[in-house]
N, C-alpha and C positions, 0 to 999 in steps of 0.2 A: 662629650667634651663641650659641646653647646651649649647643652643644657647648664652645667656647671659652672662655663663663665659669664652664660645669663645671671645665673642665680648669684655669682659673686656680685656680677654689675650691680644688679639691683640691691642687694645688702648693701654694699658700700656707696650706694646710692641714698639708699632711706639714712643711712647712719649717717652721712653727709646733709640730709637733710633736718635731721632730727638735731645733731650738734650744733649748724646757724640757728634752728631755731631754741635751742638754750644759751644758746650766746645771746640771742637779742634778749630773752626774759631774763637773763644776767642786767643788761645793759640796761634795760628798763627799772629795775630792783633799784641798781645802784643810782639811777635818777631821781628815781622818786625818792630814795631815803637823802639824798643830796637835798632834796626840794623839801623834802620834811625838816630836817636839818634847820636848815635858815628859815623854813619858818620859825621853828620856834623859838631859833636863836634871835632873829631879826625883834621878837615883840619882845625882849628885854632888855636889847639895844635901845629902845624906843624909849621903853618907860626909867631907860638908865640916864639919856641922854635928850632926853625932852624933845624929839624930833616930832612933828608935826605929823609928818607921813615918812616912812622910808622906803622904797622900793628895791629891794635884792633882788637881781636877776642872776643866773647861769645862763649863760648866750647858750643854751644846747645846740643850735645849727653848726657853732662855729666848733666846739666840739666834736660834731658830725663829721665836719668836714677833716676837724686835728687828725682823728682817729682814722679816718679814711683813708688818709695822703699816702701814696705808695712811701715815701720818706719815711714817714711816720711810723707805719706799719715794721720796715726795717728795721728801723733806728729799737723799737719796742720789743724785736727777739720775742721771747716766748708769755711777754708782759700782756696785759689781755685789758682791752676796752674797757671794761665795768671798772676794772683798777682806777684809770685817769676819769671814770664819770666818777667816783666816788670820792676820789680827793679833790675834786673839784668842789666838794662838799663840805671835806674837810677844813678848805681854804678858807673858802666863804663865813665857817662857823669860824675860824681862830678871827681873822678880820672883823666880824663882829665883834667876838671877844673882846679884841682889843682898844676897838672903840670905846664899850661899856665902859673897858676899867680907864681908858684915859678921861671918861666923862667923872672922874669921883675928883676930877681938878677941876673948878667951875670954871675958869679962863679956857679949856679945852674944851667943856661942854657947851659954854656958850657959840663954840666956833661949828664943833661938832653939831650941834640943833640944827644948823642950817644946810645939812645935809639933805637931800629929796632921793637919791640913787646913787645902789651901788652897780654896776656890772661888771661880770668877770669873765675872763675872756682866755683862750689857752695860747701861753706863750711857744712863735713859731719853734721849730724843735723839739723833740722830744727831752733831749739830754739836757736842755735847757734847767737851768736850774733855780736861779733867783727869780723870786715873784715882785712883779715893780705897782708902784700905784700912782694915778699921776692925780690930782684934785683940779678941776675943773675954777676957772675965772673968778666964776661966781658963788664957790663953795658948797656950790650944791650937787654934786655930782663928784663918783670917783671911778676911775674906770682901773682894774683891776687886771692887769695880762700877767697870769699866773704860771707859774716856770713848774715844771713836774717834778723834779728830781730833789731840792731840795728842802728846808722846813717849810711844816705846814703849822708853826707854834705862835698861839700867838703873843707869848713875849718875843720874836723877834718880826712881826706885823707891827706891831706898837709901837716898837724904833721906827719902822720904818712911816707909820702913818704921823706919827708926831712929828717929822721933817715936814710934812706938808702944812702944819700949823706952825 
């Protein structure tokens, strides 16, 4: 009898061990293809929209921390980490997007050009749903707290970022 629920412990030991460790090379996947993502999206924002330099971030710590929160965790049921790193990816490319095409208005692109940074950040809550963007003083800067649950399109990014011009 020992032996046997040795041999359990340790099976649902290693299998315990072996599933976090395909969770996090989930987790890592969906980053880097996030981080692929804006790159490429980000260098034809650029040459769409005449920006000087643009920098795209993904706060990833703050996403760390999203996905970590006993709350969060909750609120998420059977929804899985790599899910919210990936559309976090999502986001970032339709927001680009939407820049691009508002740049083909030269009164929008000349506002847009003076962009330097986007960051995106995960809006508190899981259930959260609208992604807001706020533009920064000095037009250079947008900072992005993105809501999980609802569009990730960016025809409705584009409404939303033309408010800010």
């Amino acid at each position: 009898m020992t032996k046997t629920m040795t041999r359990t412990m340790v099976a649902a030991l290693a299998l315990s061990l072996s599933a976090g460790a395909f969770a996090g090379v989930k987790d890592k996947k969906a980053k880097r293809a996030s981080d692929e993502t804006v790159t490429k999206t980000v260098t034809k924002t650029i040459s769409a929209c005449g920006n000087k330099e643009l920098k795209v971030e993904i706060v990833w710590a703050d996403y760390d921390k999203f996905v970590a929160d006993p709350k969060t965790v909750k609120e998420m049921g059977s929804d899985q980490k790599n899910w919210v790193f990936a559309k976090a990816g999502k986001r970032a490319e339709a927001t680009l997007k939407a820049l691009s095409s508002l740049c083909a208005d030269k009164d929008y692109k000349e506002e847009i050009a003076k962009l330097k940074s986007i960051k995106f950040h995960p809006a508190a809550g899981y259930k959260t749903g609208k992604t807001a963007f706020t533009l920064s003083k000095d037009s250079a800067s947008i900072k992005v707290v993105a809501g999980h649950y609802f569009s990730r399109s960016t025809a409705d990014f584009k409404r939303q970022i033309k408010k800010l011009y």
